[in-house]
C-alpha positions in Angstrom: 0.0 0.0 0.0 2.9 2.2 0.6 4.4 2.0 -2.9 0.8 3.0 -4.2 0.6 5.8 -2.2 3.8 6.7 -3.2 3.0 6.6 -6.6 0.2 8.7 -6.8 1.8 11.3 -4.4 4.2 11.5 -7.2 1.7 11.8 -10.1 0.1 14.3 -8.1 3.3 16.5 -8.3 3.9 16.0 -11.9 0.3 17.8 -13.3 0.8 20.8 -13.8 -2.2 22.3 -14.3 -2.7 26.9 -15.3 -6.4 28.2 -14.2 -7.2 31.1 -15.8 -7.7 34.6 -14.4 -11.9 34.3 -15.2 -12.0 30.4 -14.0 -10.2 31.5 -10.7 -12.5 34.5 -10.6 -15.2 32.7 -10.6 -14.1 29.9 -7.9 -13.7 32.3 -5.3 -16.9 33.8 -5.9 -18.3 30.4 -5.7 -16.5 29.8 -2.2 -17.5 32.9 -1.1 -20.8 32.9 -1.5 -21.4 29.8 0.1 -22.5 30.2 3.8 -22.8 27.2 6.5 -26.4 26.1 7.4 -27.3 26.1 10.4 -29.4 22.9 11.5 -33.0 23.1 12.4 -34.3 20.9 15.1 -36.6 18.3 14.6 -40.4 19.2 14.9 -42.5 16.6 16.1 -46.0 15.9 14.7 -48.7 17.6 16.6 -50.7 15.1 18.6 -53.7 15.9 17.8 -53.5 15.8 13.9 -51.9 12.6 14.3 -55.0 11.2 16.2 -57.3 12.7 14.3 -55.8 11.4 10.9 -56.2 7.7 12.8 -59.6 8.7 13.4 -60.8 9.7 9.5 -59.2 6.5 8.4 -60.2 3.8 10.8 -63.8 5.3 10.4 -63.2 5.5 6.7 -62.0 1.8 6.7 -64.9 0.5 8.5 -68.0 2.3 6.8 -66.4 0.8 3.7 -66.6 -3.2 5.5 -70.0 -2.2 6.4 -71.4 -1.6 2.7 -69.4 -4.2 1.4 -71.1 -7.1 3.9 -74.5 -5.3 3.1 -74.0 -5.3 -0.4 -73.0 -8.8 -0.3 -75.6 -9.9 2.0 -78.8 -8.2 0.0 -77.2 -10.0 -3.3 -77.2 -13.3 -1.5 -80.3 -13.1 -0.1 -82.0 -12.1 -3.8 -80.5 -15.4 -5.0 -81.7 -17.5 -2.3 -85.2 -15.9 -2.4 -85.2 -16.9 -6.3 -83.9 -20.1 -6.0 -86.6 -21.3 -3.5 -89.2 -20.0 -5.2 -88.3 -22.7 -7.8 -87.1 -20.1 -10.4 -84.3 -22.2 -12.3 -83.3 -19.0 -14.5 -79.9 -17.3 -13.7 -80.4 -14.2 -11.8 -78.7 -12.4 -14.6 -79.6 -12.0 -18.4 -76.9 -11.6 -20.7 -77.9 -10.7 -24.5 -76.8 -13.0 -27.0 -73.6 -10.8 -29.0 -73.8 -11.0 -32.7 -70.4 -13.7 -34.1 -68.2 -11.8 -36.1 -66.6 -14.3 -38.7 -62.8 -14.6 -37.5 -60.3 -13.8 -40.9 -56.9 -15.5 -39.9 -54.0 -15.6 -42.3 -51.0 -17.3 -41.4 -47.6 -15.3 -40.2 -45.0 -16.1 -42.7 -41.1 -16.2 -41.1 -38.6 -14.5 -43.2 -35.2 -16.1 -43.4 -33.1 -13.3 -42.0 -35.5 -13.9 -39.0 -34.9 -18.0 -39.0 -30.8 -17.4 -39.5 -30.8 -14.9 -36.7 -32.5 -17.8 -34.6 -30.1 -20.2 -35.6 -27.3 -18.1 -34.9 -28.5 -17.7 -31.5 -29.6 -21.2 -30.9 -25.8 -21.9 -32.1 -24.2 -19.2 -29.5 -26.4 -20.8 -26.6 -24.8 -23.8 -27.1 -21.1 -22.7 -27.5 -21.7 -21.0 -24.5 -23.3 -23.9 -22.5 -20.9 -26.2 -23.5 -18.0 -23.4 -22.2 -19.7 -23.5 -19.1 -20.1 -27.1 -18.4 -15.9 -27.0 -19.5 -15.5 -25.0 -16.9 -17.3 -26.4 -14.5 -15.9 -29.9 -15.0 -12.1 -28.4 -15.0 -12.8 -26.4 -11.7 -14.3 -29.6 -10.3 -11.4 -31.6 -11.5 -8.4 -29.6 -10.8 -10.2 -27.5 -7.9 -8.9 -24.5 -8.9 -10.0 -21.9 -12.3 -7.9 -21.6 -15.5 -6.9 -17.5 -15.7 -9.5 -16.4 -18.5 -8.4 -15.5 -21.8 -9.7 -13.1 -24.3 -10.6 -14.4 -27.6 
C-alpha cells in the first residue's frame, strides 16, 4: 500500500495544471458565497393531527366493510329468495352478441428472421458447452484456469 501511495503522491506532483484569471475568478466567488447552514431541530408531529388522521381512516376503513357485507348480503339473499321459489333461470340475463366471422391468415417467417434464430440457438450452445468445460475443470483440478480473451 505504501508504494501506491507513493506513486500517486508522485503523479500528483507532476500535473501541472494553469487556471485562468476568469475560472479562478469565478471559484472564489463560488466559495465565497457559500454560507454554513445552520441545522433546524426536529419538529415533532402535533398530537392531535396525528390522532385525528387515525380517526378519519379507521372510520373510513370501517363504513367501507359495512357496505361491502350489506352489499353482499342483500345479493345473497336475492339469490336465495329466487332459487326457493323454484325459479331455475340465472339471476342475470346476458344478451346474446352477434359472431363476427374470424379472418386469420398465417404469419410467414422471413429467413433473415430464421438465421438470426439459428445463430442464437448456435451461441447458446457454445456457451453452455464453455460453461459445463469449466465447471468440470474447476471440479477436477479444484482451482479456475486464468480467462483469456478471444
Amino acid at each position: 500500500m505504501d508504494n501506491l501511495a507513493k506513486q500517486l503522491r508522485e503523479d500528483a506532483a507532476a500535473i501541472n495544471v494553469d487556471i485562468s484569471p476568469q475560472l479562478d475568478t469565478r471559484i472564489r466567488a463560488s466559495l465565497e458565497s457559500v454560507t454554513q447552514e445552520k441545522p433546524q431541530p426536529a419538529t415533532r408531529p402535533e398530537r392531535g393531527r396525528s390522532s385525528g388522521f387515525f380517526l378519519a381512516s379507521s372510520l373510513t376503513g370501517l363504513a367501507a366493510a359495512v357496505a361491502l357485507i350489506v352489499i353482499v348480503n342483500t345479493n345473497t339473499v336475492e339469490t336465495t329468495d329466487s332459487t326457493m321459489a323454484g325459479n331455475s333461470e340465472s339471476a342475470l340475463q346476458l344478451p346474446e352478441l352477434p359472431r363476427l366471422p374470424l379472418r386469420v391468415e398465417e404469419a410467414m417467417t422471413t429467413t433473415p428472421l430464421e438465421q438470426e434464430l439459428q445463430n442464437f440457438q448456435s451461441d447458446l450452445q457454445r456457451a453452455a458447452k464453455a460453461v459445463e468445460d469449466d465447471v468440470e475443470r474447476i471440479i477436477d483440478r479444484g482451482e479456475p484456469e486464468p480467462e483469456t480473451q478471444p
